[in-house]
C-alpha positions in Angstrom: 145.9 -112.7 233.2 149.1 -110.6 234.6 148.6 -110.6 238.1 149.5 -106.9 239.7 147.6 -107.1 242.6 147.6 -110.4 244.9 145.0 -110.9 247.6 146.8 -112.5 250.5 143.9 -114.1 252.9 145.2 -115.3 256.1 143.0 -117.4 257.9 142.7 -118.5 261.8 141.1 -121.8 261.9 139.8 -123.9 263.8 142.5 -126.8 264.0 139.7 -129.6 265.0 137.8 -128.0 261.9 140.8 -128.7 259.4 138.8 -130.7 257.6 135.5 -128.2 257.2 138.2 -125.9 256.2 140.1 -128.2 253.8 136.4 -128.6 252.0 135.4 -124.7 251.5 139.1 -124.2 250.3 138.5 -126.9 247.9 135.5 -125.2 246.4 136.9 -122.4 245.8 139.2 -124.3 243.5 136.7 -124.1 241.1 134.9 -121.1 242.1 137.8 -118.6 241.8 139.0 -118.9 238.6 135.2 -118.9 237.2 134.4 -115.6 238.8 137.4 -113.9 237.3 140.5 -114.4 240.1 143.5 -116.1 239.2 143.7 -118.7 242.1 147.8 -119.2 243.3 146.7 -121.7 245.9 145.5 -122.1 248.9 147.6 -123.6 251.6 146.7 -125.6 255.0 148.8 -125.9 257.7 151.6 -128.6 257.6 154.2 -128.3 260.0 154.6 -125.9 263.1 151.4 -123.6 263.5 148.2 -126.2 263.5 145.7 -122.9 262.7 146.7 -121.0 260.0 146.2 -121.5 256.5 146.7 -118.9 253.3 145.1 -117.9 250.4 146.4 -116.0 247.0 144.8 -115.1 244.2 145.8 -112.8 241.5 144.2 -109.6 239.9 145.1 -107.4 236.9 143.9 -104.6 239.3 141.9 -103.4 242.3 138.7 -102.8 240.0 139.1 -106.3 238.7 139.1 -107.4 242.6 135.9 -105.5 243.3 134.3 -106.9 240.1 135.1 -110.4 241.2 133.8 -109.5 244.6 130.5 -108.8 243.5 130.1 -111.8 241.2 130.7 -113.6 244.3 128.0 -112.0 245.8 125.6 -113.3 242.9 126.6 -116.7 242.5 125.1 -119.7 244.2 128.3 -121.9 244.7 130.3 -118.7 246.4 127.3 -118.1 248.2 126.7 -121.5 249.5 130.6 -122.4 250.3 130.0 -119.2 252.5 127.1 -120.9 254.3 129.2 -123.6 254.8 131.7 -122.2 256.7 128.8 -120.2 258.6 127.6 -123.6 259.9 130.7 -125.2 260.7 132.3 -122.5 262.2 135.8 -123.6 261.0 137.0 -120.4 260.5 137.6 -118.0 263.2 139.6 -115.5 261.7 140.2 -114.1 257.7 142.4 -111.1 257.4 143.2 -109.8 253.3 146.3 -108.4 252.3 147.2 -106.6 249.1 150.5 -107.4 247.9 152.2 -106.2 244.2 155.3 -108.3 243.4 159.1 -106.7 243.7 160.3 -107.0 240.1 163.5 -106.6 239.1 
């Protein structure tokens, strides 16, 4: 896939939830790339700020996002990841961010 569109998540965490956290991101290892995204990574905080953590994943296209998005709404691992963090409360804040890369 040729990624034109990146969704940037930033999330605000929990720091004494880094672990709940560090479990749903590890899900969606998995998840992502079966639903259609193109997973980049998802990054946890390592040094300096203790409570935010990133997420990118690649589209061809903003359709191809909203496809993905409703997949994710039909299927049982995205749903139950996002009952996970639900009950643990790890995350306190997600913010998404398109982003197109500068190309020479």
């Amino acid at each position: 896939m040729s990624q034109n569109v990146v969704c940037c998540i930033r999330y605000v965490i929990d720091p004494y939830k880094r672990d709940d956290f560090e479990t749903y991101a590890r899900r969606w290892l998995t998840i992502i790339p079966q639903m259609g995204g193109e997973l980049l990574g998802y990054f946890m905080p390592h040094e300096g700020t203790n409570n935010i953590a990133l997420a990118m994943i690649g589209f061809d296209c903003l359709a191809s996002y909203e496809t993905y998005k409703g997949r994710l709404r039909q299927d049982a691992a995205s749903l139950a990841n996002f009952k996970f963090v639900q009950d643990t409360k790890c995350i306190l804040e997600e913010t998404r961010t398109f982003l197109t890369a500068v190309r020479k």
